[in-house]
N, C-alpha and C positions, 0 to 999 in steps of 0.2 A: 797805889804803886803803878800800875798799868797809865794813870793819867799822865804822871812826871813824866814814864816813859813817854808816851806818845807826843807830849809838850815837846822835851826835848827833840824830839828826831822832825816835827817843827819847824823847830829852830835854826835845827842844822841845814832843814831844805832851804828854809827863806836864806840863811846866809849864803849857801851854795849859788841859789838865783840871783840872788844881789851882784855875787863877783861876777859871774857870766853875764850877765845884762848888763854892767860897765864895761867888761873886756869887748863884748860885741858891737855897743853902741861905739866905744871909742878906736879899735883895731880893726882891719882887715889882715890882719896876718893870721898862722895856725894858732891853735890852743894848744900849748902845754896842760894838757890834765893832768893833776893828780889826785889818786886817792888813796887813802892812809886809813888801812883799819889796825886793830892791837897787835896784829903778830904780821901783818905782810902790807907793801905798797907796790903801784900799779899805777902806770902813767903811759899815757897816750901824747899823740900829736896828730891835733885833730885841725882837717880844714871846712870850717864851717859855712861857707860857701857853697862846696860842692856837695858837704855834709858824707866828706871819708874820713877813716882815720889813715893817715900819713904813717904813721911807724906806731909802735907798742913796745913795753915792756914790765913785765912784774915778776917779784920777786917767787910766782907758783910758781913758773915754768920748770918744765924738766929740764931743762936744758941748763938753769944755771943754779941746780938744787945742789951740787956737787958744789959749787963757788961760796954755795951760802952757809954752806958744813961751818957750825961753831963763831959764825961771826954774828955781832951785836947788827940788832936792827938801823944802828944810824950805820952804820959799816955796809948792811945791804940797801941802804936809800942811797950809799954813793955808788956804789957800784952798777944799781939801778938806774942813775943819773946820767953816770958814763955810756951806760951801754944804749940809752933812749938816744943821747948824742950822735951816735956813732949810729946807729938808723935811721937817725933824722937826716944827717949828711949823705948819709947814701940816697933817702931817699930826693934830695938837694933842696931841705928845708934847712937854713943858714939861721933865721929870723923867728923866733915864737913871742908869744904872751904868756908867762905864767898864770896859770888858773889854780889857785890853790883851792880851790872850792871849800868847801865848810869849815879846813885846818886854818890857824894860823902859821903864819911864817916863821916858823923858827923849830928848833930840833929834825924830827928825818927830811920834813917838806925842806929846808934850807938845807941839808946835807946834797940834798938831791937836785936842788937845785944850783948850789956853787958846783957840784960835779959837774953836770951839764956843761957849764959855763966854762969849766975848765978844759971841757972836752972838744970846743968847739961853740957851741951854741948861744946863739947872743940874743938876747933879750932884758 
């Protein structure tokens, strides 16, 4: 049991490195990070250059544990999305690269990502 486990998580590093070493070789703009565990997600906008991160946002925060009262986890990956948007602007990143690192694109990573997009953020 313990083998599969460790096989797996693996797996998930080498695919994680994969996307980052495309997004890097081929972009100079920031990283859209996300990451997605079972109950909460968490994304950054990171500039790899300087090696800061630009804005943050997840769904622990105190701050937005009141918003997340009762709603479904794709409902807190947009809301999520929105609100990395709207710190990203501020902090006057217009332009990112999605890094879905180890997820694929589709369900909260894509909720979270068309929010963004909606919010402003173009990538």
């Amino acid at each position: 049991m313990k083998a599969t486990i460790a096989l797996k998580n693996e797996r998930r590093k080498r695919r994680a490195a994969h996307v980052r070493r495309l997004i890097r070789e081929r972009s100079t703009l920031p990283r859209l990070s996300v990451h997605r565990s079972s109950k909460h997600i968490s994304v950054q906008v990171v500039d790899d250059v300087q090696g800061h991160t630009l804005a943050s946002a997840t769904s622990t925060a105190k701050t937005v544990q009141a918003e997340m009262k009762g709603k479904t986890k794709s409902d807190t990956a947009r809301f999520i999305g929105a609100e990395i948007a709207r710190k990203a602007l501020e902090a006057g990143v217009t332009k990112v690269v999605l890094d879905r690192g180890f997820s694929r694109y589709q369900g909260r990573v894509k909720a979270l990502a068309d929010a963004a997009r909606e919010a402003g953020l173009k990538f």
